[in-house]
N, C-alpha and C positions, 0 to 999 in steps of 0.2 A: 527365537522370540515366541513367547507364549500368547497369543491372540484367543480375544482379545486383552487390551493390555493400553497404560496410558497413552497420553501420543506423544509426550516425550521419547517415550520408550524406543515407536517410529519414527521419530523424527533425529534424534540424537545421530544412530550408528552411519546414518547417511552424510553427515558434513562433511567437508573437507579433513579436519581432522583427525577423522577415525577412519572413515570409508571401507566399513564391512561391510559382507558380503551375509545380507541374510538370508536364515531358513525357517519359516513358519512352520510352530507347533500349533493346530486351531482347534480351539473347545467347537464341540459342536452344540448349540441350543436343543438340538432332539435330544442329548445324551446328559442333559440338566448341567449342562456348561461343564463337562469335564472333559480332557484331554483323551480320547483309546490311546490302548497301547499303542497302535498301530502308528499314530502322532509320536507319541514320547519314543518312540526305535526309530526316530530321527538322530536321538541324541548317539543313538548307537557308534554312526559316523566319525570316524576320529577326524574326518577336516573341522567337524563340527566342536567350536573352544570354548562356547561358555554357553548360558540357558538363563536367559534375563525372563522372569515372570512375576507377575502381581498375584498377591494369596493372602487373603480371598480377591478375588480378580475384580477389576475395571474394565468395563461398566458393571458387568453380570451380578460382581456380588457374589459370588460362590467360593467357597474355599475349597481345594483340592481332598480329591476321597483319601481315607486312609491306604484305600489297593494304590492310587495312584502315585502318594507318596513312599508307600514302598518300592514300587515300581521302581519309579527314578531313583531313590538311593539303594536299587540292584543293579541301576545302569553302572552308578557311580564305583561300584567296587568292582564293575570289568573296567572302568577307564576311569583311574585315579586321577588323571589330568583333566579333567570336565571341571569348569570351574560353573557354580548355581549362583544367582545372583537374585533372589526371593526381596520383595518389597511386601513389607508384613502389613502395611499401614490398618489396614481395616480389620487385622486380626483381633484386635479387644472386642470388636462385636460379634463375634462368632462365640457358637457352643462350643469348647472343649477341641479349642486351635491348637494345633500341631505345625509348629513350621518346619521346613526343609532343616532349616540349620539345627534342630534338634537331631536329626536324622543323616544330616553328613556335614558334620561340623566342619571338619576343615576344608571340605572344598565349598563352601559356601559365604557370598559376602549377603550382611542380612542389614539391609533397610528399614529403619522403621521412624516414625515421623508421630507428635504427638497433637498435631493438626484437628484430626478428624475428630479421636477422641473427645478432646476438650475445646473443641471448635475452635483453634487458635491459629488459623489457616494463613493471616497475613505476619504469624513473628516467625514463621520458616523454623522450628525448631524440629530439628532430623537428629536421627544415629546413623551411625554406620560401625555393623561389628564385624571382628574376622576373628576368629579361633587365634591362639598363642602359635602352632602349630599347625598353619597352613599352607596349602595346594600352592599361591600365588606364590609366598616367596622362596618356596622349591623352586618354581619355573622359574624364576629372574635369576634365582642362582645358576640356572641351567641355560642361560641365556649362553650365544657364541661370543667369543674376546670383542670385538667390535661394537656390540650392542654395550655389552658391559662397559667400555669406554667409554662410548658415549653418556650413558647413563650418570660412571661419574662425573663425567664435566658437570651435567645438568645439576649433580645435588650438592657437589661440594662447598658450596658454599653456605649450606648449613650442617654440615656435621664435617668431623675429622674423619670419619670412616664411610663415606657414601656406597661405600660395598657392601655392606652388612644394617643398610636403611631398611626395614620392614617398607611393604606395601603399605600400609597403616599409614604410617608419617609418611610417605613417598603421596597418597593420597591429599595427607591434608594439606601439604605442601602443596598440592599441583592445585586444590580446589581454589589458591589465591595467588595462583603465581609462585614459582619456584621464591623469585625473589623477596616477594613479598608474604615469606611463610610466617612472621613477626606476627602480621596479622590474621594468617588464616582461623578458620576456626568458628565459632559462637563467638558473639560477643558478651562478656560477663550479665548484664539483662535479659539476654536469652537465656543462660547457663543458670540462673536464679531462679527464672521463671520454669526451667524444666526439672528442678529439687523440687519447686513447691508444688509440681502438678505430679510426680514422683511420689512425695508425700503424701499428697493427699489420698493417691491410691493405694499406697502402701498400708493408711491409716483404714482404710472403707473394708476392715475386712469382710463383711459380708455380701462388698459390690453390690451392694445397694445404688450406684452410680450406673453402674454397667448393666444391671437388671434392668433399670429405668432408662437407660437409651432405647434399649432391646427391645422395650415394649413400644416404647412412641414409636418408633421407625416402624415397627413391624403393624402397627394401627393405622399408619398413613399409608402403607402398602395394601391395607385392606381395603381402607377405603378408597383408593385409587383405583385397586379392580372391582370392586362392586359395582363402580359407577359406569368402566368400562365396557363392563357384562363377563369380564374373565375368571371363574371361578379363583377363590381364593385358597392357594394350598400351601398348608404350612408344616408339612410332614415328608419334607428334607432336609438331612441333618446338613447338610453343608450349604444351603442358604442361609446368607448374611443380610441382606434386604436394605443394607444401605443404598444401594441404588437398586433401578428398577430399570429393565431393558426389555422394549417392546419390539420383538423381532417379526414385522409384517409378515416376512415370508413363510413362515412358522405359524404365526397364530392365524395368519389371512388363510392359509390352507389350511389349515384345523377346522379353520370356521365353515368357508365359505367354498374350498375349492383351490385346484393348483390351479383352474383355469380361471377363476378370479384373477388372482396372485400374478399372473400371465399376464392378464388384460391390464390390471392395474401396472405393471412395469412395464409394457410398451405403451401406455397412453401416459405417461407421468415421468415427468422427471424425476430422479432420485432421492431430492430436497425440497420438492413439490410439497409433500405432505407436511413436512415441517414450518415450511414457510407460510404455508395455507395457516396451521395451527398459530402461530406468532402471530399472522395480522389481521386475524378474522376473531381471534380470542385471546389474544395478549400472552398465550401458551407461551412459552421460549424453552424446546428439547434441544439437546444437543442429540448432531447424526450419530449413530451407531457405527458408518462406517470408518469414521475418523478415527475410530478406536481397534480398529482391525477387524468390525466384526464382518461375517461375509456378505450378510443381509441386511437389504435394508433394515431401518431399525432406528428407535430412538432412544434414548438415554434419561431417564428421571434419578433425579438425584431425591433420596426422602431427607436428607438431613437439614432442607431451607426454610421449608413454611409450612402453615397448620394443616391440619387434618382438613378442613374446610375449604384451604384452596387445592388441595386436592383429589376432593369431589369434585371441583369444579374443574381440573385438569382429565380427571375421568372423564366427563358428561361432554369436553369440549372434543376428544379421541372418538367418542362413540357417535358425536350427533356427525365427525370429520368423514370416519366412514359409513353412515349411514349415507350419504351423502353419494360418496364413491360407489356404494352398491347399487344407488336409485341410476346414476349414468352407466352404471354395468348392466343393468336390463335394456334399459332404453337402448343401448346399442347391441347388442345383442339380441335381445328378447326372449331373455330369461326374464326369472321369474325367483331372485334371490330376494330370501325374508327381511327385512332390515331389522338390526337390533338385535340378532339372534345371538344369545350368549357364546361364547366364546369358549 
């Protein structure tokens, strides 16, 4: 599991259901949210069966280095059986996106959802691609006689040959009930609405659409740290800046000290900060750590509201810990600047 990462992502592989056995791969915030090697030679493990990750990632917003995605598909060709499992979503807003499944197509299923893009987040329209010539239905085919039996009991009831069912349709079938595979699927309203949003992108050759995201998002990320006091830097090529992740422990010691960053986390609860923000200035971040990340931390989404509330999201973060630092001397007696840029 690539952390951070949505919290379906966490929350899924734990149900009754499934009940795997996970292994965190964690970006680290020093390392500008990428994976080290040192992380990705997790995959190395042959108990280890698949690598479910978001790219460019949730919450961080960073898309994977070009070293890192070569990395992993160098892992991929000593273990042909690794199956990647990339949720692309936020890729149309990145510079010059590379997904995994360009780089190991068959062993990769590839997510992609047109939500975000066209802000169409309540009609759920998704893909799900796999190569003609995939890792998955090698494995099924290699599955022992028992599995395979049971298997076909489970599909025959929609094909003549349940043996030779692609993962594919075994998916779409499972996504509404084996039984009720008649209906799985889009329903033709969604299927209409994702040709004409298709189209239209197809039509914008110059992306004139997607230049124009890239700027608002990325002018509400500015104005959000200027007001915070975090310098604004826009000279990494694998920021995507749809979200924004404020990681205490990272920038509270950049700023002010690890022995701030100390005081502040044995005198506070973990959700202290956030909750303080919500009912003292109408703020509403989600935690950081719900999302896998290690550190406290909270989560801005730029794709809601204007540049203006913004600022005003900025100035509510700064006057929060100026706040924190005037109780950090007082108990202590130091002698911490308040407001000092970040």
């Amino acid at each position: 599991m690539g952390r951070p990462i949505f919290t379906p992502y966490i929350e899924i592989p734990r149900l009754n259901d499934y009940q795997l056995e996970v292994v965190n791969v964690d970006a680290d915030v020093a390392n500008n949210w990428q994976y080290s090697n040192q992380e990705l030679d997790k995959l190395r493990d042959p108990k280890v069966k698949a690598f479910f990750l978001v790219n460019p990632s949730n919450p961080p917003s960073v898309k994977l280095s070009d070293e890192s995605l070569q990395y992993i598909a160098d892992i991929v060709k000593e273990r042909p059986d690794l199956i990647l499992l990339t949720d692309d979503v936020y890729g149309t807003f990145a510079d010059d996106f590379v997904s995994l499944f360009a780089l190991a197509p068959q062993n990769t299923i590839l997510v992609y959802s047109y939500s975000k893009y066209f802000g169409a987040t309540g009609w759920r329209l998704g893909t799900v691609v796999t190569h003609k010539d995939n890792v998955l239905d090698r494995l099924i085919a290699q599955l022992p006689n028992d599995a395979k039996k049971e298997l076909h009991h489970r599909y025959e009831s929609i094909t003549t040959e349940p043996d030779k069912l692609k993962f594919i349709d075994r998916l779409v079938a499972d996504s509404r009930t084996v039984a009720l595979n008649h209906t799985a699927g889009l329903s033709t309203p969604q299927q209409v609405q994702m040709v004409l949003f298709s189209l239209f992108s197809l039509m914008d050759t110059p992306d004139a659409y997607k230049k124009a995201l890239k700027r608002l998002i990325r002018a509400r990320k500015r104005a959000l740290y200027q007001e915070i006091g975090i310098p604004f830097k826009d000279d990494d090529p694998n920021q995507v800046d749809y979200y924004s992740i404020l990681d205490l422990h990272f920038l509270g010691g950049r700023t002010y000290g690890n022995e701030f960053v100390q005081w502040l986390e044995q005198n506070t609860k973990p959700s202290e900060l956030l909750f303080r923000l919500a009912s003292e200035t109408r703020v509403v971040v989600l935690p950081g750590l719900g999302f896998g990340t290690q550190h406290r931390s909270g989560r801005i989404s730029l794709a809601n509201l204007n540049e203006s509330d913004y600022r005003k999201i900025g100035r509510a973060v700064r006057a929060l810990m100026d706040d924190y630092v005037e109780r950090y001397n007082a108990a202590t007696g130091k002698n911490l600047e308040k407001g000092k840029v970040l």
